[in-house]
N, C-alpha and C positions, 0 to 999 in steps of 0.2 A: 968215309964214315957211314956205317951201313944202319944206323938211325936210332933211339934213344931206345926204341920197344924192342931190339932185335929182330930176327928173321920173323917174317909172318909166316904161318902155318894154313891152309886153305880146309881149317877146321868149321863144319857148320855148327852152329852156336844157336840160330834163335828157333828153327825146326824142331832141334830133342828139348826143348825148353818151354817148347809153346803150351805142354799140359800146367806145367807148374804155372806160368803166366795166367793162363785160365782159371784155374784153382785157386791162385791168390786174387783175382776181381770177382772171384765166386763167394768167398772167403769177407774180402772187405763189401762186399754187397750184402751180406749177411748181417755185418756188426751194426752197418749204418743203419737198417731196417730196425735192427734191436735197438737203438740207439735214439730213435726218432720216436720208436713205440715207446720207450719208458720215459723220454720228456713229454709226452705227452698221456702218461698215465696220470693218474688218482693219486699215488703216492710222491711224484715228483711237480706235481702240478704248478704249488705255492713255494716251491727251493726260490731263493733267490738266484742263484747260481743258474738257472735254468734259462736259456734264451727266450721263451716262448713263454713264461711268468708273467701275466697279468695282463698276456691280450687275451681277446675272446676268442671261445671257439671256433673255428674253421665251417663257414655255411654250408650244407649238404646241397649238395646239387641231385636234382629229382630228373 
């Protein structure tokens, strides 16, 4: 029995893929930054739904 995946191929895979890999943590590193700025705007501040909802603001470091 020559195994469930058939013949392996000695195709490389994560080489021509490594830009899109890139681009996609380029990509989710973007949303999170928008994501983190708008719970913490003016207009989402008081959402209940907001994790960060009725602590205080974050101490400025000098």
């Amino acid at each position: 029995m020559p195994g469930l995946l058939g013949k392996k191929f000695p195709a490389p895979v994560a080489r021509p893929m490594a830009p899109f890999y890139a681009a996609g943590l380029i990509i989710l590193y973007g949303i999170n930054s928008a994501q983190t700025a708008m719970m913490n705007s003016a207009e989402f501040k008081n959402d209940p739904r907001n994790p960060n909802a009725g602590k205080p603001a974050a101490a400025e470091k000098h």
